[in-house]
N, C-alpha and C positions, 0 to 999 in steps of 0.2 A: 667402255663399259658394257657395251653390246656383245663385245668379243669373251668376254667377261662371264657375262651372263651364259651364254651359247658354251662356255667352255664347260660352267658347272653341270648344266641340264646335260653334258652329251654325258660328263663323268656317273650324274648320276644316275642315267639310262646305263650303261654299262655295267654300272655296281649293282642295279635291282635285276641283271639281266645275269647276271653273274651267280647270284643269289639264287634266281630262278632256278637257273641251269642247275644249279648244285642240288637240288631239290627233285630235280623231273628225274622221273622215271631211267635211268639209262641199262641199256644190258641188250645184251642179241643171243638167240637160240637159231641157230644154221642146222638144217637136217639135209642130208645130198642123199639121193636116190634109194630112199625110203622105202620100205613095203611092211603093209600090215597098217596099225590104226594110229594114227597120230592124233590126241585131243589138245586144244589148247585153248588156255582162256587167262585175255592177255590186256595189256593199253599198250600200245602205240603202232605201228609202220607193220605191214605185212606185205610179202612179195612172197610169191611160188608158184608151186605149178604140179601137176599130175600127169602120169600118161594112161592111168588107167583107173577107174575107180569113183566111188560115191562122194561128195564134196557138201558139207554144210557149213553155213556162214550164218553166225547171228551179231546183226550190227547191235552191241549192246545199251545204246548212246538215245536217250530221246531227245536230247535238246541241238546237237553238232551237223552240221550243213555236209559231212561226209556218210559216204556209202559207199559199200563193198563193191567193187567192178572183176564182173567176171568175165573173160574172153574178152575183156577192153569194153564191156559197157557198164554201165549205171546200172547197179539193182536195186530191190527195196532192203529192207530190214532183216529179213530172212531169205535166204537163198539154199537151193538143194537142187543138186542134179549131178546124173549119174552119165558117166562117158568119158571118152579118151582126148588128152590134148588140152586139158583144162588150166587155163592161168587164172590168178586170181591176184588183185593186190585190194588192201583194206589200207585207209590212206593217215588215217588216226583214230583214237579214242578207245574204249573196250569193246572187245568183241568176243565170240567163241570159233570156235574152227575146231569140226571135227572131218577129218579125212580118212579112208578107208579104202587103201589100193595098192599101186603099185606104180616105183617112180617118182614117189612124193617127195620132194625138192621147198624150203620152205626157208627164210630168211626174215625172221622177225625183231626187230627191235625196240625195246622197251622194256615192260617189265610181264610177268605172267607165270604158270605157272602151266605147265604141259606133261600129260598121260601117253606114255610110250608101249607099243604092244610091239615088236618086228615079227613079221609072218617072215622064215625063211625059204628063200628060194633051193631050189636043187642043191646049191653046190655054197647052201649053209648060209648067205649073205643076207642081212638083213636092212642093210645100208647104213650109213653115217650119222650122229651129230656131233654136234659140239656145243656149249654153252661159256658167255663172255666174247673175247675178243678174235678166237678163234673162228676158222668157217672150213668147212666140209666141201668149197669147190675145186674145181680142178686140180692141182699137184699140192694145194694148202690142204694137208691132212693132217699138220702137226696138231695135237690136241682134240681129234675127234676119238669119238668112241661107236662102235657098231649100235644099232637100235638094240635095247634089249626085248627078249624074246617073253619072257613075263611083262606084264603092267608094271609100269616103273615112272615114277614122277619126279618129274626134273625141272626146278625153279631157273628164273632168269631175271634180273633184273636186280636194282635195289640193293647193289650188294653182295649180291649170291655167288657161293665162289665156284657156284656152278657142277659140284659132287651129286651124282644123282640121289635122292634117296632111296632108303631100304624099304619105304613104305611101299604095298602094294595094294591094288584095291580091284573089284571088279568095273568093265567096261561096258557101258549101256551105249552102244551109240546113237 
């Protein structure tokens, strides 16, 4: 009876987990060596980094025990600082993230909705993304596209089949 019992509750942890799942947020925006202004404002998982350039973080979350860690520490609610070598990871919930540099490398997962400006270097490069299941590192470039060089906003998540849009808007950083 016991066995019984313990079988139903695990099925039915699994089925309301299942349910969950299909429901949460899923989708990733991968940007590889970036330059110019990256906006993004997003829920869930963020991992990057910068080698050159001004970095703002806003933890958008009043009630959630997570905060944005910059260079591997603890910050508060708002973060902003300018310099070279910058990691940041934001570990859930809604945030903002605006970056403005060079080198900007970003791996977010969830759902969001991101403002693309590519400042090009010399020799035209304005570096990678891609949107969905794709990613923009090392020899995986199937499916990326250069940053474009106007404001270009490019959804993630929820379904998105990931086509940039043709909307363009100004950038206030």
């Amino acid at each position: 009876m016991r066995f019984a019992a313990l079988t139903f509750l695990a099925l039915a942890l699994s089925a309301s987990a299942a349910t969950g799942a299909a429901r949460a947020p899923s989708g990733s925006l991968s940007i590889e060596d970036g330059r110019g202004l990256v906006r993004i404002l997003g829920k869930g998982v963020v991992v990057g980094r910068m080698e050159k350039g001004t970095l703002e973080i806003t933890d958008l979350s009043l009630s959630d025990q997570w905060s944005p860690r910059v260079n591997g520490i603890p910050r508060g609610r708002k973060v902003w600082l300018f310099g070279k070598k910058i990691s940041f990871y934001i570990p859930g919930g809604p945030y903002r993230i605006v970056a403005h540099g060079t080198g900007i490398s970003v791996s977010a997962h969830g759902s969001g909705t991101s403002l693309l400006a590519g400042e090009p270097d010399l020799a035209g490069n304005t570096g990678l993304y891609a949107v969905g299941g794709s990613t923009c590192f090392g020899t995986d470039v199937v499916g990326c596209l250069p940053l474009p060089i106007g404001p270009t906003k490019v959804s993630f998540g929820l379904g998105v089949a990931g086509a940039p849009s043709s909307q363009t808007g100004t950038i206030h950083p």
